[in-house]
PAVEXBA-267727 format. One record per residue: z, y, x of N, C-alpha, C in turn. Coordinates in steps of 0.02 Angstrom, whole numbers, plus 50000, padded with zeros to 5 digits. Last residue first. Layout:
BEGIN
   n.w   n.v   n.u  ca.w  ca.v  ca.u   c.w   c.v   c.u
     Z     Y     X     Z     Y     X     Z     Y     X
...
# end
This chain:
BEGIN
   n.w   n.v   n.u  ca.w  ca.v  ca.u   c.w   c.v   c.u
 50260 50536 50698 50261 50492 50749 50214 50500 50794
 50341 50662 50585 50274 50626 50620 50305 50584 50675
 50419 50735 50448 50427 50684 50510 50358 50667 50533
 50428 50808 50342 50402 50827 50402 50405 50812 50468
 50498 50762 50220 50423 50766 50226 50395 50781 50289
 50635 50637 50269 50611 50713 50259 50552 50693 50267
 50679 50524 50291 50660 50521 50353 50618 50610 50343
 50789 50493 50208 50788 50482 50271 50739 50504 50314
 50771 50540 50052 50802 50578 50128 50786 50565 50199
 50737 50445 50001 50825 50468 50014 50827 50493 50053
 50617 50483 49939 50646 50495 49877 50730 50480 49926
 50488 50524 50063 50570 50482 50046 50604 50500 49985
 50345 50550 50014 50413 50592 50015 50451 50530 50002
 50195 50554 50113 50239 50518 50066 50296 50553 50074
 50014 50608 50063 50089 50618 50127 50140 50581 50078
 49896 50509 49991 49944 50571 50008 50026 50566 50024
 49788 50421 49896 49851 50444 49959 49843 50508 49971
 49753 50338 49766 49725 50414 49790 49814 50395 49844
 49604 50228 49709 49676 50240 49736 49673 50296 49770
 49488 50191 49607 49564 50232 49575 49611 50244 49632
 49440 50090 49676 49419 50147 49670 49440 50212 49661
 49546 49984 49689 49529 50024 49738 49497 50066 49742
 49630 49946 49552 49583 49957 49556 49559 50009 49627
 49704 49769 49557 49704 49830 49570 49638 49848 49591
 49747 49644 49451 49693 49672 49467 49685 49751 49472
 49883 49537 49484 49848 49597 49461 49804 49593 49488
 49894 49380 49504 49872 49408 49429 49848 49481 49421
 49973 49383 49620 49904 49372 49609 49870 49392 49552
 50060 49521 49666 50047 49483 49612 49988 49444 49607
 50172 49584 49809 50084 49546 49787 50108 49506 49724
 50300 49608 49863 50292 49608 49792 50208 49579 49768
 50218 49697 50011 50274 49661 49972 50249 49658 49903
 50105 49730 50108 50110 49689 50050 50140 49659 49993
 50103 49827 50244 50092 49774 50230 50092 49765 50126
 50076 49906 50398 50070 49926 50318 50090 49841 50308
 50064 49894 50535 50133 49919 50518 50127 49932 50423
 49974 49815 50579 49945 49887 50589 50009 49936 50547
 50027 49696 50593 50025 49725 50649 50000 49797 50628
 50094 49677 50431 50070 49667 50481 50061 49716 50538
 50291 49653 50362 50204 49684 50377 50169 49682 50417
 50316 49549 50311 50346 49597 50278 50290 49628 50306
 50189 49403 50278 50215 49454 50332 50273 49513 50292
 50178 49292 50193 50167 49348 50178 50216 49383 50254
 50157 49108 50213 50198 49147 50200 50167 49231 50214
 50029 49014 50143 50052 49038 50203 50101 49095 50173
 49915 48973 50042 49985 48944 50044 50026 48976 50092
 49810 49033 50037 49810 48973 50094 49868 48962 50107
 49831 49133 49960 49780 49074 49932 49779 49004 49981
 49912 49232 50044 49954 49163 49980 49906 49122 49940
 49813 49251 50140 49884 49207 50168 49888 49182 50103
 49740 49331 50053 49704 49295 50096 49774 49223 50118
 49805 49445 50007 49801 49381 49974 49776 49317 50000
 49853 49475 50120 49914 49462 50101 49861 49414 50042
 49721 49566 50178 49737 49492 50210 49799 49469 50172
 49720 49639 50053 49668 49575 50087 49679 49538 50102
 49824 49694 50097 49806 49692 50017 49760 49637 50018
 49775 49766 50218 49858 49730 50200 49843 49705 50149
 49669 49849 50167 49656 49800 50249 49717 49762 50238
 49709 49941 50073 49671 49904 50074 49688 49833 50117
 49798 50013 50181 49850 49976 50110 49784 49932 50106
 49706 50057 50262 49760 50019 50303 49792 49989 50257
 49628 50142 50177 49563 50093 50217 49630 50034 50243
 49716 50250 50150 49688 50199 50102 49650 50133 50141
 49763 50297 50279 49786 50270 50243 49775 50229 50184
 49627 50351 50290 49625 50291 50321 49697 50257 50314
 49611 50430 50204 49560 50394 50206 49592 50349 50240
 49710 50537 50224 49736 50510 50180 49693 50438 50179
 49789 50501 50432 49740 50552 50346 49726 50497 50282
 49841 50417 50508 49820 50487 50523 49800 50537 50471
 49965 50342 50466 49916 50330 50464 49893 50420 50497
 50120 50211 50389 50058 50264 50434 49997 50289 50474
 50132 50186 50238 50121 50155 50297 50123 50235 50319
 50152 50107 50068 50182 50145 50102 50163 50118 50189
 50092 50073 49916 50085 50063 49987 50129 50109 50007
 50097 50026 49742 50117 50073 49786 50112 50047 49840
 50022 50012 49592 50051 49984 49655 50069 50029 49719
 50057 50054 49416 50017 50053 49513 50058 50032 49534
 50001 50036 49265 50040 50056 49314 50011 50054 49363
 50005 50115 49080 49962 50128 49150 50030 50112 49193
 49974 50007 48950 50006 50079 48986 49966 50075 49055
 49998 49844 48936 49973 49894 48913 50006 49952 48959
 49991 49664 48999 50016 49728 48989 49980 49802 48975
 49890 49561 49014 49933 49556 48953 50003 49612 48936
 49796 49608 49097 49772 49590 49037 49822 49584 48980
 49803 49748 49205 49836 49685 49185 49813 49659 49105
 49760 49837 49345 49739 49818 49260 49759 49737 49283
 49824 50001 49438 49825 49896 49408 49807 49874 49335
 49792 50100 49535 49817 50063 49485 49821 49995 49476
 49890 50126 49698 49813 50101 49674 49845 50095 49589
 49927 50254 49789 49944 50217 49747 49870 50172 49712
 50005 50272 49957 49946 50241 49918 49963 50220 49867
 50078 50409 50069 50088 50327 49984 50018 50323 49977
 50118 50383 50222 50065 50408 50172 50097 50348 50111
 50185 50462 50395 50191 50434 50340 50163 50434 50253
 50077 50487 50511 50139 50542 50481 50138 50477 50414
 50027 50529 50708 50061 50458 50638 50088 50514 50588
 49953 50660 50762 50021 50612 50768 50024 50589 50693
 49804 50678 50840 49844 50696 50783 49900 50644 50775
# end
């Protein structure tokens, strides 16, 4: 089955903000599971690097990565739902695969 591009959104509980937000992933992946299992696996190791002071990859080898990491949030991985991602410019249309 060919690569196709996925969002992950996880939420986020923040203690000193109200409402609902998320975090967003963007990678590729074969299905929505293992698009979640690949934002996860980035999310890990990105905190893993800024507890050991180390600089943050734009992304790692499995092509997902981490931008923007807050240590302070607390995202909820139970809550995270993927599905196919839409370029909000176009570039690359819903029906691109790799």
């Amino acid at each position: 089955m060919p690569l196709r591009y996925f969002e992950v959104d996880v939420p986020i509980k923040q203690n000193d903000q109200q409402g609902r937000r998320i975090h967003i992933f963007v990678g590729l992946a074969d299905d929505p599971l293992a698009a979640r299992e690949a934002a996860h696996d980035a999310y890990a190791k990105a905190r893993l690097l800024h507890q050991a002071g180390q600089e943050i990859p734009h992304e790692f080898v499995s092509g997902w990565g981490a931008r923007g990491l807050r240590p302070d949030w607390d995202l909820d991985w139970n809550k995270a739902t993927a599905a196919p991602w839409v370029d909000p410019h176009g570039l690359f249309g819903t029906r691109r695969t790799f």
